[in-house]
N, C-alpha and C positions, 0 to 999 in steps of 0.2 A: 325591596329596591334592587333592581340589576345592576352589578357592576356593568361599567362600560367597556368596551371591547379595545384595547392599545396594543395596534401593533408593536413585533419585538423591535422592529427596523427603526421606527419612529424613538422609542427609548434605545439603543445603540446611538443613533444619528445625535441625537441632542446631549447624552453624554460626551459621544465624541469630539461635540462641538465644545461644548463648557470645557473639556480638558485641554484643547488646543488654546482656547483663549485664558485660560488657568496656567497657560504656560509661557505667555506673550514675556512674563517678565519672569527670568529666574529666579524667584524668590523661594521654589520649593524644594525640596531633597532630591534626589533621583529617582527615591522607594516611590514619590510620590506618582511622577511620569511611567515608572517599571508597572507600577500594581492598576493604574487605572488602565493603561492600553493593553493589558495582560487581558483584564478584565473584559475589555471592549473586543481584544482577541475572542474570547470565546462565545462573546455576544455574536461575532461573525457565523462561528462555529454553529452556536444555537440556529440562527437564520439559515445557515447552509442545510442544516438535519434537522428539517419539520417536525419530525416524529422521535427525534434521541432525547428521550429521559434526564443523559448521564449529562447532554450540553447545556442544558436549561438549568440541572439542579447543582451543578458546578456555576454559571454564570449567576444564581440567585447566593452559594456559598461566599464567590467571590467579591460580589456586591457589599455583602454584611462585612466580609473581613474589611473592604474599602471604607467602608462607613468610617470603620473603627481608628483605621489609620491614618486617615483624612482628618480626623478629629485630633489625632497623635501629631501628627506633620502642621498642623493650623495654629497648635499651640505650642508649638515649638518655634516655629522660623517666621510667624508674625512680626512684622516690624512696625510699631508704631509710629515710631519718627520718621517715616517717609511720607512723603506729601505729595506723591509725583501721581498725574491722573492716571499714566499706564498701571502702574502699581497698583491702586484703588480696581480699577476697571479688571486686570487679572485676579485679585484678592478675590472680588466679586462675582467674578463667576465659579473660580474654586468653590467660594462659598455658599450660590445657587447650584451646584453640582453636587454639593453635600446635602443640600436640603433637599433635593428632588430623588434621593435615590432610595430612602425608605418608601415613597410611593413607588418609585419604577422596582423595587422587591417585594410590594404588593402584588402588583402585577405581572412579576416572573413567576410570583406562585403560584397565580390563578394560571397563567398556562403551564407552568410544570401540573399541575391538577389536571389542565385539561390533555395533556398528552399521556396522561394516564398514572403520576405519578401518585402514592400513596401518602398518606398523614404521616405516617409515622418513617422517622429516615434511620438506615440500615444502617450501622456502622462495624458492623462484624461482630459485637459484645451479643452475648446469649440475654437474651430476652424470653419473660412469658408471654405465650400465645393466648387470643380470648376467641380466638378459630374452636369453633365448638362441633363442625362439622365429622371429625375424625374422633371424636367423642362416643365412647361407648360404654355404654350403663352395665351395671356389675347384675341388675335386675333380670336381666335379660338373657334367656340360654341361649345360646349357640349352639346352631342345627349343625352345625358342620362338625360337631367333637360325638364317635363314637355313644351309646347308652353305656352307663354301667351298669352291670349285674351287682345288686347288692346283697344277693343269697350265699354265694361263697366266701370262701377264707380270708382275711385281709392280707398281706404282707404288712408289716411295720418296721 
């Protein structure tokens, strides 16, 4: 089964949109407004640099971290005893803007993959390689190292 092809523009644009209307009514922290347009910043970024590695896998980073804190900020400053429709109608998009971004980190990954980006992500910590390429068998002589003569004296 092929995934389907979403542009990045199309997920920027529809975030953008849910966090504006997520914000019609003040009911979220500031962290909330700071971390998603932060986030939507680099989605710009991503779009601007077709080919940056670094703006893709920062905008899929920053995504998960939203996830996280959206979840943090939802059940925090929830109000139940408001009854007001604007309230309901911002709640609700917050909350379709949470639900849709594990798909839209789907599919930042499928294009961080396709702009070349690796499985496995770098973090600077010394890792083992399973690069077998530069691997060289103990079996095998090396043309390049002088004969010895094993008829004379040893040194010890």
């Amino acid at each position: 089964m092929e995934i389907p092809a979403i542009n990045l523009k199309a997920i920027v644009l529809v975030h953008w949109l849910l966090t504006i209307w997520s914000c019609i009514v003040p009911w979220l922290p500031n962290s909330f407004i700071w971390s998603n347009f932060t986030v939507l910043a680099i989605g710009v970024w991503a779009i601007a640099q077709r080919d940056s590695v670094d703006a893709i896998i920062m905008l899929l980073i920053g995504m998960l971290l939203t996830i996280i804190t959206d979840i943090i900020n939802f059940s925090l400053y929830y109000d139940l005893s408001v009854h007001n429709d604007t309230f309901r109608f911002s709640a609700g998009m917050a909350i379709l803007s949470l639900l849709l971004k594990p798909a839209s980190c789907f599919f930042i990954y499928q294009m961080y993959r396709e702009r070349g980006g690796e499985y496995n992500i770098n973090f600077g910590l010394p890792t083992v390689s399973r690069d077998r390429d530069s691997y060289e068998s103990i079996d095998r002589q090396d043309s390049s190292l002088p004969p010895t003569d094993s008829t004379g004296p040893r040194a010890y």
